[in-house]
N, C-alpha and C positions, 0 to 999 in steps of 0.2 A: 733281746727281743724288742724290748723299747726303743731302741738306737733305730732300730733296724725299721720299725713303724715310723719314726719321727723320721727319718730319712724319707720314706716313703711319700708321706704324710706334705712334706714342705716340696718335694718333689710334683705331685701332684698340685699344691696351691701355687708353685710358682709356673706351672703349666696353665692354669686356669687364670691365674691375670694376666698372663703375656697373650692370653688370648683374647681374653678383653681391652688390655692394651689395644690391639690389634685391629677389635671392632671398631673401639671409639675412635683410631687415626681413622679409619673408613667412614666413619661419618664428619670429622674434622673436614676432613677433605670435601666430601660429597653432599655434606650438610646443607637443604635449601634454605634456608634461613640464618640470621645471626645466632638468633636464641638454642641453637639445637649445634651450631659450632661452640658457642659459651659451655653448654652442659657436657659437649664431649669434651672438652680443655679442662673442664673440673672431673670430667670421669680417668684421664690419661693423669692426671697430678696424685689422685687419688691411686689409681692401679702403680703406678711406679714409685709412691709411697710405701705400698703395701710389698712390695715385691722387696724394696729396700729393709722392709724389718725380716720377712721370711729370710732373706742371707742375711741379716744380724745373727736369727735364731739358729741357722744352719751352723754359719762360720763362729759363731761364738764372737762377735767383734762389735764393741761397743760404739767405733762412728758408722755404723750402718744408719745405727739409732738417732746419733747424734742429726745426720743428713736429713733422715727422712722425717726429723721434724723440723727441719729448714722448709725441706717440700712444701711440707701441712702450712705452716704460717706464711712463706710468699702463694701457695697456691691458694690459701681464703682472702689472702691482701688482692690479690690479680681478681679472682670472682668478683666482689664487693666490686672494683673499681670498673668492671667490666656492666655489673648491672647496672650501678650509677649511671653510665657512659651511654646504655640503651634507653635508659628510663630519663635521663636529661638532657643527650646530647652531649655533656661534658664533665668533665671528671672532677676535676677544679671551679669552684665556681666562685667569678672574680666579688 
């Protein structure tokens, strides 16, 4: 019976990020401003983070884990350098 929930269960959450996945490429794209493409580019790293651990959980496979914490740490390094870049103009500062 467990199996059978937890099958459900990850079924359903990997249905609901791919849906949000989904959203946020639709505002990627259609986003009138910089700041509201930045937050959908941290929401889509975020959703395909999350979707990377649900198939860890599912498949039982230890580099799902491995990946999707690559994701998290280049997707806060990309953020960070993305606000700097709005908030100063440049990313580097000589």
């Amino acid at each position: 019976m467990s199996t059978i929930l937890l099958n459900w269960a990850g079924g359903f959450a990997l249905l609901c990020f791919v849906l949000g996945l989904a959203c946020a490429a639709i505002r990627l794209i259609r986003g009138p401003r910089a700041e509201d493409r930045i937050l959908a580019l941290d929401t889509l790293y975020i959703n395909g983070m999350l979707i990377l651990l649900v198939l860890g959980l599912r498949y039982e496979a230890g580099l799902y884990f491995d990946v999707a914490l690559l994701i998290a740490l280049f997707g806060f390094v990309g953020s960070a350098a993305l606000a700097k870049f709005l908030l100063h103009g440049e990313v580097i500062e000589p």
